[in-house]
VMD Tcl script that builds the backbone (N, CA, C; Angstrom):
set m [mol new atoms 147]
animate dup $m
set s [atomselect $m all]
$s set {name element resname resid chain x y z} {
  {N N UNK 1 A 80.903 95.433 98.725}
  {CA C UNK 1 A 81.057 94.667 97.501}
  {C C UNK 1 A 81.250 95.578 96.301}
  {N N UNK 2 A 80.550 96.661 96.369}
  {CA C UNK 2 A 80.869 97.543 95.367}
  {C C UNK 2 A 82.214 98.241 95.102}
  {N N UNK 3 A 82.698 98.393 96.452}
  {CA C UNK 3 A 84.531 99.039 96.105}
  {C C UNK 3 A 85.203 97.768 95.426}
  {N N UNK 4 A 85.041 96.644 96.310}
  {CA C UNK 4 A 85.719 95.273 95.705}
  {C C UNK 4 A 85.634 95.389 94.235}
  {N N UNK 5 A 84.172 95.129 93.138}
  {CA C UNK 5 A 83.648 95.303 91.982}
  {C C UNK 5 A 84.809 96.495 91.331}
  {N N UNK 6 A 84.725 97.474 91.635}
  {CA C UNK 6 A 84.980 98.502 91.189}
  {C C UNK 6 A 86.725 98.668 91.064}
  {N N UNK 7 A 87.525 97.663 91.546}
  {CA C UNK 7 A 88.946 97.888 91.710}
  {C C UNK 7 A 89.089 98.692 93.385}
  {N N UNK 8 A 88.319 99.397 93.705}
  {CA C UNK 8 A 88.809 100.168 94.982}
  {C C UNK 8 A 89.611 100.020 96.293}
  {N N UNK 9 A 89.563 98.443 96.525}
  {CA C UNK 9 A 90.029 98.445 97.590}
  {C C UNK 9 A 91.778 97.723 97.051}
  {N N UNK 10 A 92.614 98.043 98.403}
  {CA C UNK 10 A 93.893 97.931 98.147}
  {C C UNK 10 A 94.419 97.274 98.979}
  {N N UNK 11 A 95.492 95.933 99.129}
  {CA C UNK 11 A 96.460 95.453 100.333}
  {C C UNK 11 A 97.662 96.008 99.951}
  {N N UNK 12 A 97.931 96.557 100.858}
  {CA C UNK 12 A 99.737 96.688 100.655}
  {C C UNK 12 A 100.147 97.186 99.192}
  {N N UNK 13 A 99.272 98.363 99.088}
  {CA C UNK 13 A 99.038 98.852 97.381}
  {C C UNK 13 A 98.746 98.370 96.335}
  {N N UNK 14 A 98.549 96.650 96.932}
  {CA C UNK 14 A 98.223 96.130 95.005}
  {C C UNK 14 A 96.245 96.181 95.549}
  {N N UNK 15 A 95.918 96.496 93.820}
  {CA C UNK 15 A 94.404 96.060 94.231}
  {C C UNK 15 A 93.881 94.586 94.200}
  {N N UNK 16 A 92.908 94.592 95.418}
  {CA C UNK 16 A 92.623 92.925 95.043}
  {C C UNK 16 A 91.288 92.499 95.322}
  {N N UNK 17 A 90.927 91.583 95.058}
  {CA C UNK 17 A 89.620 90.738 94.972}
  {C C UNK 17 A 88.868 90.093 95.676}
  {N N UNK 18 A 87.781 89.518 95.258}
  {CA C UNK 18 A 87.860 88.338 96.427}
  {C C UNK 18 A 88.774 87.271 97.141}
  {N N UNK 19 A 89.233 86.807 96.141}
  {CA C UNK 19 A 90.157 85.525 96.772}
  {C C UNK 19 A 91.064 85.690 97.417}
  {N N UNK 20 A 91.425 87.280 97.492}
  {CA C UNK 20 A 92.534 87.480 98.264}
  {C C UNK 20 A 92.549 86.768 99.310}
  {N N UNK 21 A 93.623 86.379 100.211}
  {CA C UNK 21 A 94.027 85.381 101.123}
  {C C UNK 21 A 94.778 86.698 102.258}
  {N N UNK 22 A 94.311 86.751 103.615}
  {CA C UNK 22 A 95.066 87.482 104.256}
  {C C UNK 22 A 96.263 86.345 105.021}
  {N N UNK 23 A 97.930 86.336 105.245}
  {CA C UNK 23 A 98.733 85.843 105.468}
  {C C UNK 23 A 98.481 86.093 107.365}
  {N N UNK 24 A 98.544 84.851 107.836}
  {CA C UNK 24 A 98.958 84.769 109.302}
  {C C UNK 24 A 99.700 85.793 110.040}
  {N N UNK 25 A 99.979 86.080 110.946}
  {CA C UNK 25 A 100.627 86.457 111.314}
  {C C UNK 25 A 101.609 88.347 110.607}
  {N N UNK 26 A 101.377 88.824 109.771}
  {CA C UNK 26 A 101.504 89.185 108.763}
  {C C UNK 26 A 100.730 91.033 109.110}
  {N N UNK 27 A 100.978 91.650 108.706}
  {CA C UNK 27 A 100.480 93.405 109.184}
  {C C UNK 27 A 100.637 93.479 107.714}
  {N N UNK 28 A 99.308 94.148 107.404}
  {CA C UNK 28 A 98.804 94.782 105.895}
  {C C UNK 28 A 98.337 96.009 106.642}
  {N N UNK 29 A 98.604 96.742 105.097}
  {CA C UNK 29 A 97.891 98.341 105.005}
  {C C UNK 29 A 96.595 98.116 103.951}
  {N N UNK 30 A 95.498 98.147 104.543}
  {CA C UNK 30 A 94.151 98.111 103.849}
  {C C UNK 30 A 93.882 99.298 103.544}
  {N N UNK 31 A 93.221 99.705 101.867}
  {CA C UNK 31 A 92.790 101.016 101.590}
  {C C UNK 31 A 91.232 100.227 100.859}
  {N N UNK 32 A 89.832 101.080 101.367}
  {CA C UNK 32 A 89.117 101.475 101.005}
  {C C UNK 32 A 88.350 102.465 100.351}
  {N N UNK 33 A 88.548 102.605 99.005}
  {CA C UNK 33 A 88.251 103.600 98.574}
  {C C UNK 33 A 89.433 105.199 98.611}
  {N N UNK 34 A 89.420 105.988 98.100}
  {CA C UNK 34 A 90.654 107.378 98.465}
  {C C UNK 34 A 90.957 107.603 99.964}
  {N N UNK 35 A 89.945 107.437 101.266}
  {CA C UNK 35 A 90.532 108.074 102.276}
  {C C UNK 35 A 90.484 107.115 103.381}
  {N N UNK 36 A 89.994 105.471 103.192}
  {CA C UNK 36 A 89.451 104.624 103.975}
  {C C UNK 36 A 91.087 103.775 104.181}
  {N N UNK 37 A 91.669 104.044 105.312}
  {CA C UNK 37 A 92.696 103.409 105.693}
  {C C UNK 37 A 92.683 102.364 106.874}
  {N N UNK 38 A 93.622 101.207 106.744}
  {CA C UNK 38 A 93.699 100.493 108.206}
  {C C UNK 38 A 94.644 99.547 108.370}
  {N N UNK 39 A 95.081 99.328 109.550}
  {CA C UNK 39 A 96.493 98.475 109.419}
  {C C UNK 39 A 95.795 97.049 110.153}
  {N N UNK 40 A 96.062 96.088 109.497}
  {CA C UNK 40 A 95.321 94.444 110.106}
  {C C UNK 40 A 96.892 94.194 110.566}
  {N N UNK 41 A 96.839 93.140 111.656}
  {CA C UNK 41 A 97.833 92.111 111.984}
  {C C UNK 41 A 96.435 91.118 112.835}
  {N N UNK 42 A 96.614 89.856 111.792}
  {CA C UNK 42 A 96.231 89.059 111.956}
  {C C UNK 42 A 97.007 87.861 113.080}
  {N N UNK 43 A 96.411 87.283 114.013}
  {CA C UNK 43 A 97.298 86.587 114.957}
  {C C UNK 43 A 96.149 85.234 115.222}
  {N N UNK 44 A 96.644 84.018 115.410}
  {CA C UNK 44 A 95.719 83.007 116.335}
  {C C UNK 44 A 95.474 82.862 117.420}
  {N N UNK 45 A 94.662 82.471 117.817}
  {CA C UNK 45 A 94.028 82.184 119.238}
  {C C UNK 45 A 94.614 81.999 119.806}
  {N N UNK 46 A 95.525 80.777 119.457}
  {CA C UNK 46 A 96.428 80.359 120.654}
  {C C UNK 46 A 97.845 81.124 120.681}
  {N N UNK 47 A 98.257 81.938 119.801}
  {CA C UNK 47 A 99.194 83.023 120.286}
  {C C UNK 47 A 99.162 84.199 121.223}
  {N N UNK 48 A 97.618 84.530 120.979}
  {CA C UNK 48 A 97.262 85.519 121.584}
  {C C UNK 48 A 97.252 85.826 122.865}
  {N N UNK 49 A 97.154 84.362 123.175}
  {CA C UNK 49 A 96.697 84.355 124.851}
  {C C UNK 49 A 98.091 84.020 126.149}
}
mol reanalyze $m
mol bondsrecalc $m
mol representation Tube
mol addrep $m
């Protein structure tokens, strides 16, 4: 909560907030803080399988 507070964390280079909304289906680059990196692809249940 504190990187959130602070501006720190990043999607896809913009900084964002709580309300951010992660998109379906969709591959983001998450930054935490200067060296905290990670790539999400979000998928549903029933695609997955």
């Amino acid at each position: 909560r504190d990187l959130l507070a602070s501006g720190s964390v990043r999607i896809d280079g913009e900084v964002v907030d709580r309300s951010f909304v992660f998109k379906l289906g969709a591959t983001h680059v998450c930054q935490a803080g200067k060296k905290a990196f990670g790539r999400v692809t979000l998928v549903s249940e029933e695609s997955s399988n």
